[in-house]
C-alpha positions as CSV (number, residue, x, y, z in Angstrom):
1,X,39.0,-204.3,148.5
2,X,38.6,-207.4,150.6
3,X,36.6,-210.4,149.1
4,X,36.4,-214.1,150.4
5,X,36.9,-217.1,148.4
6,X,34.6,-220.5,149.7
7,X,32.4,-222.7,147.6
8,X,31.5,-220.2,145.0
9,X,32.5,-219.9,141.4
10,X,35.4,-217.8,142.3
11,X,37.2,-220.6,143.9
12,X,36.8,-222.5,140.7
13,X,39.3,-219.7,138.6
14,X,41.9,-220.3,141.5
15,X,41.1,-224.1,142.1
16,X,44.6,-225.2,141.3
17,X,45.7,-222.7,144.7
18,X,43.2,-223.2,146.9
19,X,41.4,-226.1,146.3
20,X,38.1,-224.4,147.6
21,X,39.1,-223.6,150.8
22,X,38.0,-220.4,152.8
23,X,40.3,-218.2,152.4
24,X,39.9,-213.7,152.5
25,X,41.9,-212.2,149.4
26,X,42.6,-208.4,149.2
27,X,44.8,-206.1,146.5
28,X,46.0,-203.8,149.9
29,X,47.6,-206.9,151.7
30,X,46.9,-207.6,155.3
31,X,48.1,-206.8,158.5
32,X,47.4,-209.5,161.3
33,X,48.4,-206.8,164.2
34,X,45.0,-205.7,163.5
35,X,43.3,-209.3,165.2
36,X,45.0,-208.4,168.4
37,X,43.0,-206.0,170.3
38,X,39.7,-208.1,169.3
39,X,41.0,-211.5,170.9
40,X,41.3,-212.4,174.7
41,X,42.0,-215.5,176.1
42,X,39.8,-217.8,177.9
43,X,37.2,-215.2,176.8
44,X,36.5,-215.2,173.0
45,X,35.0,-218.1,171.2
46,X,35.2,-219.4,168.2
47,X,31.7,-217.7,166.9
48,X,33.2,-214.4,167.8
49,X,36.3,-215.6,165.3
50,X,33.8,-216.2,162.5
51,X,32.0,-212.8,163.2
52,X,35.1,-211.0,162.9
53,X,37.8,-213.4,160.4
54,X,35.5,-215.2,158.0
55,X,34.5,-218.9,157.3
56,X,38.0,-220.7,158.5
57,X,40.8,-222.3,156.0
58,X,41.0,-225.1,158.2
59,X,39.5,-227.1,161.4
60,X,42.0,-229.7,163.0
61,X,42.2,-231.6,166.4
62,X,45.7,-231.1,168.3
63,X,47.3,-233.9,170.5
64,X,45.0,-232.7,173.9
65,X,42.2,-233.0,171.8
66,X,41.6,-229.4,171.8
67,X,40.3,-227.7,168.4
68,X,42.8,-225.6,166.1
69,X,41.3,-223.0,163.9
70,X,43.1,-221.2,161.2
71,X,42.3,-218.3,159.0
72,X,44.2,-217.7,155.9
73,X,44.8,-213.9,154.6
74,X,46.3,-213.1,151.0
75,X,47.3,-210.3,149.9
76,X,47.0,-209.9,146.2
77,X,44.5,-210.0,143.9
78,X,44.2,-213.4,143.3
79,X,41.3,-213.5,140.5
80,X,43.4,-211.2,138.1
81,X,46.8,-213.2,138.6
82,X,44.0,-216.5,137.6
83,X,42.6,-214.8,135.1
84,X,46.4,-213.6,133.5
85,X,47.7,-217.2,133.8
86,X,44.4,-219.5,132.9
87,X,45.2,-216.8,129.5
88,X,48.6,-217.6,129.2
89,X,48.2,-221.4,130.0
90,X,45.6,-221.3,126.9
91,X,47.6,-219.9,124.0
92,X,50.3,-222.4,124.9
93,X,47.3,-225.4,124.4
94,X,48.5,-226.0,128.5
95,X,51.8,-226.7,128.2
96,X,52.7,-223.9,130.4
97,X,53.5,-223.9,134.1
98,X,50.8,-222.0,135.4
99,X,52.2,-219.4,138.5
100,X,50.0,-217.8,141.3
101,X,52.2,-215.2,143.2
102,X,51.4,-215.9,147.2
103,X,52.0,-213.4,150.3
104,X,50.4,-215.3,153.2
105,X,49.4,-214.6,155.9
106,X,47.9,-217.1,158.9
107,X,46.2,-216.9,162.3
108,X,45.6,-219.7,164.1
109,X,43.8,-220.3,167.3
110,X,43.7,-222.9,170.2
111,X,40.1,-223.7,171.7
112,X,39.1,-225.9,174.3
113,X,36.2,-228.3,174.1
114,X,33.7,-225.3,174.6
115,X,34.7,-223.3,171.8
116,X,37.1,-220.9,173.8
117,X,40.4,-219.1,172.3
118,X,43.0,-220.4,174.8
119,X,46.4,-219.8,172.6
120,X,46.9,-217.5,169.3
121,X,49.5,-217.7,167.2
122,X,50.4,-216.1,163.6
123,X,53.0,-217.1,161.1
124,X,53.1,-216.9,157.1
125,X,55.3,-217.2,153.6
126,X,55.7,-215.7,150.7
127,X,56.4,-218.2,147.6
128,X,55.3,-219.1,144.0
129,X,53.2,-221.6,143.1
130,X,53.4,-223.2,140.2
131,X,51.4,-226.1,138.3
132,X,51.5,-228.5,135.0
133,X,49.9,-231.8,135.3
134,X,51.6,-231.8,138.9
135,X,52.5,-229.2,141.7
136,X,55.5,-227.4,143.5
137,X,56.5,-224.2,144.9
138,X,59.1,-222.0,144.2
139,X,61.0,-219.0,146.3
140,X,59.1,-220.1,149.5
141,X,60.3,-218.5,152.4
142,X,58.9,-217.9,155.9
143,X,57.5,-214.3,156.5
144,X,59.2,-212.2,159.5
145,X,56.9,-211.2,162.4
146,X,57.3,-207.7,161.3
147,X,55.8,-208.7,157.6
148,X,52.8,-210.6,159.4
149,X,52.0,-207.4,161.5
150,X,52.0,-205.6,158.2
151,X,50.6,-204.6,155.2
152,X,53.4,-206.1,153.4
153,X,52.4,-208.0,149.8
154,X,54.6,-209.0,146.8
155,X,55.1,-209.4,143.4
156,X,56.6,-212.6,141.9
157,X,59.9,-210.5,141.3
158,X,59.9,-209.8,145.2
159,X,58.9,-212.9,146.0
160,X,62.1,-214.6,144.4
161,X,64.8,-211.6,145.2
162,X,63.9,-211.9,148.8
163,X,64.3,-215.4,148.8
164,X,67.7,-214.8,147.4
165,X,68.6,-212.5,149.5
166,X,67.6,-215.1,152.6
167,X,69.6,-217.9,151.0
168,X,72.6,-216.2,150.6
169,X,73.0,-214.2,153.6
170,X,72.3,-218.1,155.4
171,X,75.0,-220.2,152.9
172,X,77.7,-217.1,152.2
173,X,76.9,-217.1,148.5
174,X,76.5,-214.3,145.8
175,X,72.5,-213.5,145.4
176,X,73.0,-213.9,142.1
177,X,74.4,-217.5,142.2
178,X,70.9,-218.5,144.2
179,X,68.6,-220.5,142.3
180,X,65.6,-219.2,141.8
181,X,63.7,-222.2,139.4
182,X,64.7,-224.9,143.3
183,X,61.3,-226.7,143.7
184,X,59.8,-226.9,146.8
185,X,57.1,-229.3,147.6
186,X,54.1,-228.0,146.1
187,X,52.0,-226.4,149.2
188,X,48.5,-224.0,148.5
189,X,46.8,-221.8,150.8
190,X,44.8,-224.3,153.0
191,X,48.3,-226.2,153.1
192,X,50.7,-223.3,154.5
193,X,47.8,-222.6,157.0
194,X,48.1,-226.0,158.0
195,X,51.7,-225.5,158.6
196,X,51.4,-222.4,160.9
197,X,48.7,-224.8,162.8
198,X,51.1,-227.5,162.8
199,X,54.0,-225.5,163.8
200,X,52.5,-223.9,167.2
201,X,50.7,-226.9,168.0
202,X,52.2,-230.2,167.0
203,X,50.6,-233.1,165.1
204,X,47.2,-232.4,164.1
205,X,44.6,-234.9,163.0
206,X,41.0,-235.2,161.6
207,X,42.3,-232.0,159.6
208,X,39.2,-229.9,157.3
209,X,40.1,-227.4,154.6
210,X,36.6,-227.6,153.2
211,X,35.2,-226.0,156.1
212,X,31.1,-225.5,155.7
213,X,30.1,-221.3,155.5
214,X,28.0,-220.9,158.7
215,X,25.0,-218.1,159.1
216,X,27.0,-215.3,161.3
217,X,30.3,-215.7,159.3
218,X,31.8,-212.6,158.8
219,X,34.4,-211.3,155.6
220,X,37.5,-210.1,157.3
221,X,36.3,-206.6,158.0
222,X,38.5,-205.6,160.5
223,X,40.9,-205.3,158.4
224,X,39.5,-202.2,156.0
């Protein structure tokens, strides 16, 4: 099941996460391999992205004045883990830290001034994403290109023994000496896509994550 979250009353369930940016959510998780066959360089324009991807998570100018589109792809099934929390976060009258479990996955492309792919690039994390009052992110880690050109999705327990694992392979430490509760600076969707963009292509500026749903926009179908 694939569904896309924009300016609709979905996005307001998951407003803390995604702050009503474009985003396409699915329960089977995505795998960005899938993009590669459908994109050619100098060739494909950004209305062919929007046929194919969706309404993008975020328009941005790099350094050369060239336009950077990204598309963000999560796989988990966003609405129930909003609906499980919003529940939890009420019977505690909202003292709780809310927690949306994240596997993302990002594609961003390089245009010039006509609207033409000239670079594509993927990358991605896994993290949690917590909230009360303010925001931060727990268990964040980067996902392998073998993840992003997978179906790979995971739970909040994944989420946080992969981490572990990643930590102390890198500092020589016992997994189970890692801590897991380390805040990160608090990072949504359109955010990590933004990173990814920012990553491949430097300093971006006049960045959108509220990007407007255009006639033609498509919902991530090349993906089922």
């Amino acid at each position: 099941m694939i569904r896309k979250l924009a300016l609709t009353a979905s996005c307001v369930a998951a407003l803390a996460l995604v702050g009503c940016s474009s985003m396409s959510v699915s329960k089977d998780g995505y795998d960005l391999s899938k993009i590669d066959p459908s994109v050619e360089l100098n060739k494909t324009t950004l209305k062919d992205l929007r046929a194919m991807l969706g309404t993008p998570t975020f328009i941005a100018t790099e350094k050369n004045n060239g336009e950077v589109v990204g598309f963000a792809f999560v796989g988990h099934n966003l609405g129930a883990v909003s609906a499980r929390e919003f529940g939890r976060m009420m019977l505690s009258l909202g003292f709780a830290a809310d927690k949306w479990e994240v596997t993302e996955k990002v594609a961003v492309f390089k245009l010039d001034k006509k609207g033409v792919v000239t670079d594509y690039q993927k990358g991605g994390a896994s993290f949690l994403y917590r909230s009360r009052l303010t925001s931060w992110n727990e268990c964040e880690r980067k996902l392998t290109p073998e993840e992003i050109n997978s179906k790979a999705i995971y739970s909040d327990k994944q989420i946080c023994e992969l981490y572990a694992k990643e930590v102390a392979a890198k500092d020589g430490t016992p997994v189970e000496k890692v801590d897991l509760g380390k805040e990160f600076e608090g990072c949504d969707v359109a955010c990590q896509a933004v990173r990814v963009g920012t990553e491949h292509y430097g300093k971006l500026t006049k960045v959108s994550t509220v990007v407007t749903q255009e006639e033609g926009d498509g919902s991530a179908l090349i993906f089922k």
